[in-house]
HTML snippet that shows the backbone in 3Dmol.js (N, CA, C, O; Angstrom):
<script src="https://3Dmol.org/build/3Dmol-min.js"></script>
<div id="view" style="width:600px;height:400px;position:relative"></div>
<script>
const pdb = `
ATOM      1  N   UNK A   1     -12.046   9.266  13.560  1.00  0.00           N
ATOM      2  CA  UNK A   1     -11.155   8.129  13.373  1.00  0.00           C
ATOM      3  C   UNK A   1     -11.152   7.324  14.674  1.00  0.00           C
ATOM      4  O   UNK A   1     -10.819   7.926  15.694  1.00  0.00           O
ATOM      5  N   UNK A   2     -11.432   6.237  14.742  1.00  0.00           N
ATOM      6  CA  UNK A   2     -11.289   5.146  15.704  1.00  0.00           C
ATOM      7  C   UNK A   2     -11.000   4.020  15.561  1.00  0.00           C
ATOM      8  O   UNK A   2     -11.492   3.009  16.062  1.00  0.00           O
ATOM      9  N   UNK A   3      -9.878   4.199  14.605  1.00  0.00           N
ATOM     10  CA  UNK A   3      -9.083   2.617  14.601  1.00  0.00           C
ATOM     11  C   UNK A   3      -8.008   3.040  13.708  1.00  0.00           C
ATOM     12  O   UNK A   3      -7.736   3.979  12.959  1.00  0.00           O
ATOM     13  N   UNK A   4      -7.427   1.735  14.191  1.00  0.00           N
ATOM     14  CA  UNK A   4      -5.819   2.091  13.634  1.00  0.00           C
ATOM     15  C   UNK A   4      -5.131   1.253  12.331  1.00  0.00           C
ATOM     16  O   UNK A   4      -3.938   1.273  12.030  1.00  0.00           O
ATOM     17  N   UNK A   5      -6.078   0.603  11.728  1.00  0.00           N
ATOM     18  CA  UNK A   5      -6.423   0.271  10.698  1.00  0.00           C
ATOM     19  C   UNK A   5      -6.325   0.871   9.729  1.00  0.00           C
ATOM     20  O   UNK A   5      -7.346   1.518   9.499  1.00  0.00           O
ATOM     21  N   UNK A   6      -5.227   1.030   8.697  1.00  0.00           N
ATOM     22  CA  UNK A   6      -4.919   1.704   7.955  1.00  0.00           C
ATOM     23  C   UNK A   6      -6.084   1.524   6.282  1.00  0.00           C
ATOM     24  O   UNK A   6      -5.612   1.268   5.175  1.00  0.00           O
ATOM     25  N   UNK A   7      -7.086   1.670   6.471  1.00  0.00           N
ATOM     26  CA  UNK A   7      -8.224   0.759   5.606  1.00  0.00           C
ATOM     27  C   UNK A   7      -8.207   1.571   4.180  1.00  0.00           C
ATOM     28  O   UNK A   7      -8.654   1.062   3.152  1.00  0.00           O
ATOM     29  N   UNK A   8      -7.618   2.944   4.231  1.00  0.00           N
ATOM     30  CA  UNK A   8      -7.753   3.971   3.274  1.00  0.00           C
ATOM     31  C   UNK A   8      -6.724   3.493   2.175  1.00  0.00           C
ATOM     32  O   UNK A   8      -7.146   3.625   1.026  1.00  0.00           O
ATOM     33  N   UNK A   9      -5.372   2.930   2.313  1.00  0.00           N
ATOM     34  CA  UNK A   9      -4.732   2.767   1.766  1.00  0.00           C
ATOM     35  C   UNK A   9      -4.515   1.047   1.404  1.00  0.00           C
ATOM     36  O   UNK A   9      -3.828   0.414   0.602  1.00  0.00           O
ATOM     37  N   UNK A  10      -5.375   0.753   2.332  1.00  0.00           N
ATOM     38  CA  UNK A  10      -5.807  -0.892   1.848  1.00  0.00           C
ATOM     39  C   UNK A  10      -6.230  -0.753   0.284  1.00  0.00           C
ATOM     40  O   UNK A  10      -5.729  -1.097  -0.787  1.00  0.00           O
ATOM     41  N   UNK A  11      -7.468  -0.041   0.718  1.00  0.00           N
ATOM     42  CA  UNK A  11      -8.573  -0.364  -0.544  1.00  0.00           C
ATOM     43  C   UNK A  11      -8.431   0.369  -1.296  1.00  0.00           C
ATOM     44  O   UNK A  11      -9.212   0.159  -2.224  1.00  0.00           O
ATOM     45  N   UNK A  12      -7.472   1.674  -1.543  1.00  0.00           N
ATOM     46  CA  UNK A  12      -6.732   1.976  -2.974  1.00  0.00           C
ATOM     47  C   UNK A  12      -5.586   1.262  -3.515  1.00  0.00           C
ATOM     48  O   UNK A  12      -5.401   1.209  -4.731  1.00  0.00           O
ATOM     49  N   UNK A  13      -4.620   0.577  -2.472  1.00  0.00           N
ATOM     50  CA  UNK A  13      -4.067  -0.501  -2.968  1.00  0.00           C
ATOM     51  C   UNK A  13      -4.598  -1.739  -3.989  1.00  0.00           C
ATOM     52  O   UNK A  13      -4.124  -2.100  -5.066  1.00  0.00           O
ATOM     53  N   UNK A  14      -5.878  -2.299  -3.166  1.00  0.00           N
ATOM     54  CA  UNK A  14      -6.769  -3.219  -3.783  1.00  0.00           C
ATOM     55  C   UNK A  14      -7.110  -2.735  -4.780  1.00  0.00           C
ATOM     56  O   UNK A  14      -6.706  -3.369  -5.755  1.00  0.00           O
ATOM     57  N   UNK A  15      -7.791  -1.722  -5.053  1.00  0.00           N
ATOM     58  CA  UNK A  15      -8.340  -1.411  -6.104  1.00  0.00           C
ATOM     59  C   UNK A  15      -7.302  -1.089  -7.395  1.00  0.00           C
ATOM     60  O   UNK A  15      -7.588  -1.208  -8.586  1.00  0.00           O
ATOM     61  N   UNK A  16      -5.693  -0.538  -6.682  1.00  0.00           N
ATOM     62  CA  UNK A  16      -4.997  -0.525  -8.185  1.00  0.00           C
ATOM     63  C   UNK A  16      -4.601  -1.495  -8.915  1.00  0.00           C
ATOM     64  O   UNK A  16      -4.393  -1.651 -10.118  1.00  0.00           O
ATOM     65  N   UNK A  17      -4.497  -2.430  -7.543  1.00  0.00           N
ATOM     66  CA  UNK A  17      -3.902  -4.169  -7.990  1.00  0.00           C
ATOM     67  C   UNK A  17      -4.938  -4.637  -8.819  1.00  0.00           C
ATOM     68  O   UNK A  17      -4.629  -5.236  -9.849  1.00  0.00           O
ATOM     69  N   UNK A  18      -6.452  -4.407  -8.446  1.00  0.00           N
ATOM     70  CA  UNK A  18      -6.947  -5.668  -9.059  1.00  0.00           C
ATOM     71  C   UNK A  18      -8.040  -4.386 -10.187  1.00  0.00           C
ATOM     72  O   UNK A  18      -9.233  -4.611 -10.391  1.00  0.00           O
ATOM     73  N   UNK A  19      -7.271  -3.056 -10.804  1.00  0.00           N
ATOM     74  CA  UNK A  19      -8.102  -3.026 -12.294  1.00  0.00           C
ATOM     75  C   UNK A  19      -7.310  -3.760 -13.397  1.00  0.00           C
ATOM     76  O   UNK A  19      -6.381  -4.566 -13.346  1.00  0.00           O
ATOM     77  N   UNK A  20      -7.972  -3.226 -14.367  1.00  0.00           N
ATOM     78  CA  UNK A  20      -7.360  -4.101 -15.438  1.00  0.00           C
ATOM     79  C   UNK A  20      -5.476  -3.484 -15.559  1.00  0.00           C
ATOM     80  O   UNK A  20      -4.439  -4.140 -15.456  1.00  0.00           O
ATOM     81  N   UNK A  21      -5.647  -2.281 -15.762  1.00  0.00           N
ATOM     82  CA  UNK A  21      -3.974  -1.826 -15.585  1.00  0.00           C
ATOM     83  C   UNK A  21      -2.989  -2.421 -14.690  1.00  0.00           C
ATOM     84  O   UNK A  21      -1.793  -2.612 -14.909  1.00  0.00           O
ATOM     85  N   UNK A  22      -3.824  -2.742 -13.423  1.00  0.00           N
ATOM     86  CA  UNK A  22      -3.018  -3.158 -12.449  1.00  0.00           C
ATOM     87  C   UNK A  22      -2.898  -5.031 -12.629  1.00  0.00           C
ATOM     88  O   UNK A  22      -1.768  -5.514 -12.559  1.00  0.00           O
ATOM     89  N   UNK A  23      -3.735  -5.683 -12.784  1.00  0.00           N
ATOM     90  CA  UNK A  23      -3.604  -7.232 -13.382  1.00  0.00           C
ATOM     91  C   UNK A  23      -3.163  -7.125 -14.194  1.00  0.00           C
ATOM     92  O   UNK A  23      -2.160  -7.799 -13.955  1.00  0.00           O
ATOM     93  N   UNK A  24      -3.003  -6.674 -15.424  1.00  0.00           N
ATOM     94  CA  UNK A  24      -2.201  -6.590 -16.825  1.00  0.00           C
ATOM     95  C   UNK A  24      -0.504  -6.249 -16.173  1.00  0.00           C
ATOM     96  O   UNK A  24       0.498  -6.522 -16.834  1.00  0.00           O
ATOM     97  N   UNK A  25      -0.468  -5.839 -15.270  1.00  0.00           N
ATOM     98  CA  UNK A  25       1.486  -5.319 -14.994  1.00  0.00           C
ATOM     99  C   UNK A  25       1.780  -7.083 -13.734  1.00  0.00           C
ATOM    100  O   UNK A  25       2.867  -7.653 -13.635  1.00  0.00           O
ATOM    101  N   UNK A  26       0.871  -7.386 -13.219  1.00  0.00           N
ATOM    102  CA  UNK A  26       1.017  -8.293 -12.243  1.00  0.00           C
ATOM    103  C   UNK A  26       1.266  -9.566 -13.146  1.00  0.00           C
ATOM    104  O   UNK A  26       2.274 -10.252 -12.975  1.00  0.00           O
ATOM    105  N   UNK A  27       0.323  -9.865 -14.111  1.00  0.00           N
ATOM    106  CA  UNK A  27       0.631 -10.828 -15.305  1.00  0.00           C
ATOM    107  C   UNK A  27       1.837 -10.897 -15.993  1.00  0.00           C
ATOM    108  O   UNK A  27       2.571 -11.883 -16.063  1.00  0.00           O
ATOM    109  N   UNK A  28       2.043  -9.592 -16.598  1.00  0.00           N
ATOM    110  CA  UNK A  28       3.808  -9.696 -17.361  1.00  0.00           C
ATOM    111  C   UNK A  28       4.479  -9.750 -16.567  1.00  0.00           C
ATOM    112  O   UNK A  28       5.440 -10.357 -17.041  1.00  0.00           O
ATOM    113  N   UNK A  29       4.863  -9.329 -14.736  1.00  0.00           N
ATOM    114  CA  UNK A  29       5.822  -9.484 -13.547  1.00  0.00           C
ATOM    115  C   UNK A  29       5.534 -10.819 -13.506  1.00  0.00           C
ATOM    116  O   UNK A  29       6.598 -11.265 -13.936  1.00  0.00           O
ATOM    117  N   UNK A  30       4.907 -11.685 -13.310  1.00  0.00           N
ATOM    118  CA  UNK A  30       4.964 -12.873 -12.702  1.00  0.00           C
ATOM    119  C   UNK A  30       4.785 -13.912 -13.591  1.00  0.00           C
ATOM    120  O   UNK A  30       5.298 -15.011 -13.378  1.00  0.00           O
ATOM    121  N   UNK A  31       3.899 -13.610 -14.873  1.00  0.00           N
ATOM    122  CA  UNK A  31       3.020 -14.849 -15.151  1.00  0.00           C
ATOM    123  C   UNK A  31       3.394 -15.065 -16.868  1.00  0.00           C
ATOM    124  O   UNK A  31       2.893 -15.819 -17.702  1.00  0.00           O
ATOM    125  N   UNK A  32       4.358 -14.177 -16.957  1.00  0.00           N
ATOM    126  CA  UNK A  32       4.695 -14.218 -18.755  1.00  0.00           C
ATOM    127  C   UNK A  32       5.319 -15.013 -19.371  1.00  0.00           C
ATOM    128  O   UNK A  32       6.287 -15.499 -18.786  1.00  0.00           O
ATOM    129  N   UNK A  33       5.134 -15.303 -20.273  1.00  0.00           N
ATOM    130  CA  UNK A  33       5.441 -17.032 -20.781  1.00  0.00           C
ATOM    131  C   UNK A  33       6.836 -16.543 -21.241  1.00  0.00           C
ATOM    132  O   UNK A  33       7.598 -17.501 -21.362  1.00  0.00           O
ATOM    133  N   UNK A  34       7.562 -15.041 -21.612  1.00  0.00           N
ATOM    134  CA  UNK A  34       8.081 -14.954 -22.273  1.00  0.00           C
ATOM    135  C   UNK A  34       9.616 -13.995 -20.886  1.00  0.00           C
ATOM    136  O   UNK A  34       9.341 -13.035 -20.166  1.00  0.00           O
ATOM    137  N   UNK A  35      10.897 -14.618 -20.947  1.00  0.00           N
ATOM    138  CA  UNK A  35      11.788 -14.125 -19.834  1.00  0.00           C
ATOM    139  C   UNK A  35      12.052 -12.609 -20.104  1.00  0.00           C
ATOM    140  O   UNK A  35      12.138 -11.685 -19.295  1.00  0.00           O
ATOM    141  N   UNK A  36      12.120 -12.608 -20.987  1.00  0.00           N
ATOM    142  CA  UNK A  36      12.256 -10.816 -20.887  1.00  0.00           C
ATOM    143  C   UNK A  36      11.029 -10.038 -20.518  1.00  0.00           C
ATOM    144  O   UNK A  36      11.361  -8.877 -20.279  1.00  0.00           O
ATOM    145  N   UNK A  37       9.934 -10.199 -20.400  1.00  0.00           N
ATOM    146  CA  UNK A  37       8.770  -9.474 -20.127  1.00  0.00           C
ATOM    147  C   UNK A  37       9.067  -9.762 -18.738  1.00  0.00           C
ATOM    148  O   UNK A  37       8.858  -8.773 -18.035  1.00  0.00           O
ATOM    149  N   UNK A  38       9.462 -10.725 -18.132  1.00  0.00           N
ATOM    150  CA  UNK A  38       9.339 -11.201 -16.885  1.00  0.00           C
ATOM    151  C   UNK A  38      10.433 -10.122 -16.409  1.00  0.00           C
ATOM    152  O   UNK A  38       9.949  -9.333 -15.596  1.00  0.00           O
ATOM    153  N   UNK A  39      11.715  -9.901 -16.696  1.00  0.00           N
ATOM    154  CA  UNK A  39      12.508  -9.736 -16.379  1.00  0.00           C
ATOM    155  C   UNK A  39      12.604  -7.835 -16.499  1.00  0.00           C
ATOM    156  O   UNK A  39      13.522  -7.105 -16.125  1.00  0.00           O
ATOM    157  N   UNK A  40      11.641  -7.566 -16.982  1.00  0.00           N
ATOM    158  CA  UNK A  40      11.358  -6.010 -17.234  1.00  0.00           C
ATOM    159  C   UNK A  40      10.416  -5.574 -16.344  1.00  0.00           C
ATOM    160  O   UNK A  40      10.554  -4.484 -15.788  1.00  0.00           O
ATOM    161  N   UNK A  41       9.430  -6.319 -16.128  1.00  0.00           N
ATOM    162  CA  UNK A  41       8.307  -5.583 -15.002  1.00  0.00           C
ATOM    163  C   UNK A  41       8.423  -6.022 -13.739  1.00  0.00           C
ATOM    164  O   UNK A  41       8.158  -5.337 -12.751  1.00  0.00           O
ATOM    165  N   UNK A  42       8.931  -7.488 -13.718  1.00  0.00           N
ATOM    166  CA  UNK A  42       9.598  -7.663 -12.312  1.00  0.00           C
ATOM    167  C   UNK A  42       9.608  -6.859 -11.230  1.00  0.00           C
ATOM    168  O   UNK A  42       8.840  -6.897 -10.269  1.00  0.00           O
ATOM    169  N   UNK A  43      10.790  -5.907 -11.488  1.00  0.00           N
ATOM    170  CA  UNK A  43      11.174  -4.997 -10.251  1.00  0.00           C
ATOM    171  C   UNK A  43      10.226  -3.743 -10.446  1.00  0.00           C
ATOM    172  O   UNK A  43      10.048  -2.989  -9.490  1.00  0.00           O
ATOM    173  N   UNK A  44       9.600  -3.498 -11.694  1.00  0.00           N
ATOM    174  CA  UNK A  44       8.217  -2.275 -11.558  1.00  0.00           C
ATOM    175  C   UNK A  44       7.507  -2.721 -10.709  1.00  0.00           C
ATOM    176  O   UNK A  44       7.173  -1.970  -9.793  1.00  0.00           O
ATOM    177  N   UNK A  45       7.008  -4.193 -10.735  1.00  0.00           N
ATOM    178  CA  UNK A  45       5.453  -4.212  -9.799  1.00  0.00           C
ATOM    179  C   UNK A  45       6.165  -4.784  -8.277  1.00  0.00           C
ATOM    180  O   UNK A  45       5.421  -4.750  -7.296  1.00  0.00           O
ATOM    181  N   UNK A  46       7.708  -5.343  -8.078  1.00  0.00           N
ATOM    182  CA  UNK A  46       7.995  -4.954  -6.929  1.00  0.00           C
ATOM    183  C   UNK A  46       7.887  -3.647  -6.380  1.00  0.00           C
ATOM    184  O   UNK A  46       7.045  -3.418  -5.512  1.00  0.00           O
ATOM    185  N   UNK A  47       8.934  -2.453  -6.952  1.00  0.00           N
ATOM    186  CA  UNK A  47       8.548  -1.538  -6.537  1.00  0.00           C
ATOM    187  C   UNK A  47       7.531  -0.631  -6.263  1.00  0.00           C
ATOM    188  O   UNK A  47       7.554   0.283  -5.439  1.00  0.00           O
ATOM    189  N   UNK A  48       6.727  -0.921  -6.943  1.00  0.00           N
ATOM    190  CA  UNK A  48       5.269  -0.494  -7.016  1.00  0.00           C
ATOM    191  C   UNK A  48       4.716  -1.291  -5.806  1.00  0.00           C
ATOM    192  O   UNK A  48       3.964  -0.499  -5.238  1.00  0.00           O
ATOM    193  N   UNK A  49       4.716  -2.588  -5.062  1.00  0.00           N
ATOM    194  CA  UNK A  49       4.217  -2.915  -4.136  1.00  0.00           C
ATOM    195  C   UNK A  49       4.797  -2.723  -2.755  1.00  0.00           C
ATOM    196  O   UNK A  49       4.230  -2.649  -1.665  1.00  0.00           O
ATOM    197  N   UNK A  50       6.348  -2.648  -3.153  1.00  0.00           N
ATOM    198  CA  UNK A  50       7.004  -1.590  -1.632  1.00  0.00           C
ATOM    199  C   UNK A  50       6.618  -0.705  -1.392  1.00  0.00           C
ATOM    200  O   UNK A  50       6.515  -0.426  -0.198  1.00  0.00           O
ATOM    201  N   UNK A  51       6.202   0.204  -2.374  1.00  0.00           N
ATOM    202  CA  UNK A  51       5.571   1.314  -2.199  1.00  0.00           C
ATOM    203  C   UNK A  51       4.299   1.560  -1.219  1.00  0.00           C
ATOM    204  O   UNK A  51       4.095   2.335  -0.285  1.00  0.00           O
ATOM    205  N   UNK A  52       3.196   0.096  -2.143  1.00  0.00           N
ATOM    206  CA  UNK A  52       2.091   0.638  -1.373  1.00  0.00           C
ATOM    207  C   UNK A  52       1.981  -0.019  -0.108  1.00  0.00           C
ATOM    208  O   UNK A  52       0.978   0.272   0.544  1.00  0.00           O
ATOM    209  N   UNK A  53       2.844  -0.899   0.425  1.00  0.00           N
ATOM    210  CA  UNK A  53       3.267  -1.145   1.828  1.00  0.00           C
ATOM    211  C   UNK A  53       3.675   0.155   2.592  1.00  0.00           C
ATOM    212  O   UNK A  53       3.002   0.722   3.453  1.00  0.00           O
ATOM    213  N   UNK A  54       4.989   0.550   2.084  1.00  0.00           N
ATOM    214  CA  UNK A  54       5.338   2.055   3.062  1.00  0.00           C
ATOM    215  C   UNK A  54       4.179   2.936   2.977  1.00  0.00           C
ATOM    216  O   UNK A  54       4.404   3.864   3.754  1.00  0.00           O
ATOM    217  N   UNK A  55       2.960   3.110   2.367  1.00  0.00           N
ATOM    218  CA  UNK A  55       2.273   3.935   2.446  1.00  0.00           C
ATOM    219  C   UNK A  55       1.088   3.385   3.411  1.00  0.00           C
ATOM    220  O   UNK A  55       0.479   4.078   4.226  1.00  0.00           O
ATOM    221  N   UNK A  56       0.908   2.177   3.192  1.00  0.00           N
ATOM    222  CA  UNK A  56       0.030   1.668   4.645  1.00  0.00           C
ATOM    223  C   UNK A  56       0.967   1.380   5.773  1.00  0.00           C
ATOM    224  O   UNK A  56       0.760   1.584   6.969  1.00  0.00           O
ATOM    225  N   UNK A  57       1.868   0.950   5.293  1.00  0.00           N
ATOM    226  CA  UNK A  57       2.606   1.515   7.546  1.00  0.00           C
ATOM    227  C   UNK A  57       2.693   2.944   7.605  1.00  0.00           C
ATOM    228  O   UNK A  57       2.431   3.354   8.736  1.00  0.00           O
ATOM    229  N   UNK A  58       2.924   3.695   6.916  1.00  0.00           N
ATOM    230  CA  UNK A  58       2.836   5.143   7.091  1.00  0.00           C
ATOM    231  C   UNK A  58       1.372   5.481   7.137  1.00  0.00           C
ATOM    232  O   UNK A  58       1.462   6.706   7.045  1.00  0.00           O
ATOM    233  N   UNK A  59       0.338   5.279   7.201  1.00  0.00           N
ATOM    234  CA  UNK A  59      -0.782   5.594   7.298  1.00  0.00           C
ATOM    235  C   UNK A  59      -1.244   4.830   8.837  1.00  0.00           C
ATOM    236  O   UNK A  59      -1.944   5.381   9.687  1.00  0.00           O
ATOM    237  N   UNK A  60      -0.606   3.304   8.951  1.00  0.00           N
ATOM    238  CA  UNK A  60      -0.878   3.149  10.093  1.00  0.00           C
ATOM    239  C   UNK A  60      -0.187   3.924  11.601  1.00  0.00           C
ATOM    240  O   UNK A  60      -0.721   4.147  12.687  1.00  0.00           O
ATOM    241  N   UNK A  61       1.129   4.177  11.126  1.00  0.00           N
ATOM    242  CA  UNK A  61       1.574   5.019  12.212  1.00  0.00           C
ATOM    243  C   UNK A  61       1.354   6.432  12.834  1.00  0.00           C
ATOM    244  O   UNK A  61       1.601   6.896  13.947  1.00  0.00           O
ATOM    245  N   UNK A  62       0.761   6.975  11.629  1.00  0.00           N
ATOM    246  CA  UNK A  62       0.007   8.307  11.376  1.00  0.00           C
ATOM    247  C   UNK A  62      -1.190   8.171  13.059  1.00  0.00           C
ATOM    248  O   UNK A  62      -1.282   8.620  14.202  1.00  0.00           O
ATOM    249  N   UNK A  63      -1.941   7.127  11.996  1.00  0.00           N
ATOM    250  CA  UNK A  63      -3.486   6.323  12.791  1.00  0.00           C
ATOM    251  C   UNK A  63      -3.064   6.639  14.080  1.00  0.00           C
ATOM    252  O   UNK A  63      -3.483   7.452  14.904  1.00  0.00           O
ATOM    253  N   UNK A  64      -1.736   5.468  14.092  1.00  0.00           N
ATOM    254  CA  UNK A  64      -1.475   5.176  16.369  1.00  0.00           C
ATOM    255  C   UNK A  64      -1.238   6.584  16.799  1.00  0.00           C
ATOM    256  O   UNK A  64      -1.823   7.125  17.737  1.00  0.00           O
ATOM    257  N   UNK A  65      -0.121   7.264  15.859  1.00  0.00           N
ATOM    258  CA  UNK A  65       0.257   8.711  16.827  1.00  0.00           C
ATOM    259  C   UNK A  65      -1.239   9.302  17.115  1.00  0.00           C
ATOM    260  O   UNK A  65      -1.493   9.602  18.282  1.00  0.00           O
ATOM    261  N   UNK A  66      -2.274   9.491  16.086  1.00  0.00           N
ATOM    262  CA  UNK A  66      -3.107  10.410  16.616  1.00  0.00           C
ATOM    263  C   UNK A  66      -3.929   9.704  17.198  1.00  0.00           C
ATOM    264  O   UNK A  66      -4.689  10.417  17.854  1.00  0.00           O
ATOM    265  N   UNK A  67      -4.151   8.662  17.283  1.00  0.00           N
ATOM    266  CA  UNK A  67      -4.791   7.950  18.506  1.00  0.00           C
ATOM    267  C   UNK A  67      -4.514   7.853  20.007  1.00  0.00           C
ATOM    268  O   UNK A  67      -5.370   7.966  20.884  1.00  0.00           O
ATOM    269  N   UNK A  68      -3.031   7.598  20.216  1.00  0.00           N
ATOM    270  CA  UNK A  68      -2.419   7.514  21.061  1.00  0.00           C
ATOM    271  C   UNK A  68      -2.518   9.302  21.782  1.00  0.00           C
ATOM    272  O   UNK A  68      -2.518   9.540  22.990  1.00  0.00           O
ATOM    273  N   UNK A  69      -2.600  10.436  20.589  1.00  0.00           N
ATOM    274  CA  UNK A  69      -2.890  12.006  20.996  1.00  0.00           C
ATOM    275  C   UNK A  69      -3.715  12.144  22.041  1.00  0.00           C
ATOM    276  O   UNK A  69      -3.559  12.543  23.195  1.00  0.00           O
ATOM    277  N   UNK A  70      -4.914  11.608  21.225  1.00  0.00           N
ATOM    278  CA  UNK A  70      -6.490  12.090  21.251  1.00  0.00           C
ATOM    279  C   UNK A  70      -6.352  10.993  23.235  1.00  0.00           C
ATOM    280  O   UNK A  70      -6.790  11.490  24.272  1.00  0.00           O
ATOM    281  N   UNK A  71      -5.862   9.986  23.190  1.00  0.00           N
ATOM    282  CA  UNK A  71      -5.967   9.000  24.171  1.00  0.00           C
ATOM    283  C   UNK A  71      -5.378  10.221  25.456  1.00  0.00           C
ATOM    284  O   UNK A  71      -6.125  10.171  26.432  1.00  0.00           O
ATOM    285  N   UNK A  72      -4.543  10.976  25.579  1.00  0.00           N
ATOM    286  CA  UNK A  72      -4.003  11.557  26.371  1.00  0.00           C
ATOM    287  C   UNK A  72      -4.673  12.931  26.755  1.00  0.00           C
ATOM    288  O   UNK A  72      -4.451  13.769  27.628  1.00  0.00           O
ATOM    289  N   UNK A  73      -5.651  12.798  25.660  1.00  0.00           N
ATOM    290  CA  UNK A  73      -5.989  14.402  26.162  1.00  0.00           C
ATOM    291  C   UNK A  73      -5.471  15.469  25.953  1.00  0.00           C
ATOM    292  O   UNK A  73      -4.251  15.423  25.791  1.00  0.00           O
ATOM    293  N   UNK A  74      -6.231  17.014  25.859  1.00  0.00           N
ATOM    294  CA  UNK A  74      -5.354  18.287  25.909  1.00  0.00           C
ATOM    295  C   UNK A  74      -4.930  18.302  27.137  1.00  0.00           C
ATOM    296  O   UNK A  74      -5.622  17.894  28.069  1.00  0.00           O
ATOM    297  N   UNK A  75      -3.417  18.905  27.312  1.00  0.00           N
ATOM    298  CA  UNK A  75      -2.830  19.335  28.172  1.00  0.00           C
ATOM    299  C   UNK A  75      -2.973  21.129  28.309  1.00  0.00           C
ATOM    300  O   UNK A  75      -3.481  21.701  27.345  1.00  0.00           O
ATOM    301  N   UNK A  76      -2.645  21.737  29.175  1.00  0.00           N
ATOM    302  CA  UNK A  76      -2.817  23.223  29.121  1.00  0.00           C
ATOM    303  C   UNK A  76      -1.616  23.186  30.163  1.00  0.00           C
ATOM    304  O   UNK A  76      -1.393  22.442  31.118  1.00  0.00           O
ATOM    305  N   UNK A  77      -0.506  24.922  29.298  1.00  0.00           N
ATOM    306  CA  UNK A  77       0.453  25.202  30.409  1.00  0.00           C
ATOM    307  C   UNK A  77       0.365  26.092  31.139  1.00  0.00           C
ATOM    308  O   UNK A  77       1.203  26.246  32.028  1.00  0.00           O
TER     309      UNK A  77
END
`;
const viewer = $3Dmol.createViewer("view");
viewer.addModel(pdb, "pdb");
viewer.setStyle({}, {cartoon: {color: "spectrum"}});
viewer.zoomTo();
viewer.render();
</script>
């Protein structure tokens, strides 16, 4: 690992957003002609995208701690 680039959880993000399951829930959240469809998946594909945010800052902070490790070296007592 040499970067702190959380890229693992990028591109399973990307990839859930943009299959068909994942455009089909982004369409009825945002794009549905009809207010109750809107008003039902709404807060699913919000929550579903808070999600995969906390899981890429949690993957990026993961990244820095063990970067920031490896940067310091073993210590011996």
């Amino acid at each position: 690992m040499t970067t702190r680039w959380p890229w693992i959880s990028v591109l399973i993000s990307l990839i859930a957003t943009l299959s068909p399951l994942g455009r089909d829930v982004v369409e009825s959240a945002f794009f549905a002609g009809e207010a109750l469809s809107r008003n039902i998946w709404a807060p699913i594909a919000l929550t579903i995208f808070a999600v995969m945010a906390a899981v890429i800052l949690a993957e990026w902070l993961i990244r820095a701690y063990i970067l920031n490790r490896r940067a310091r070296g073993a210590t011996t007592a």
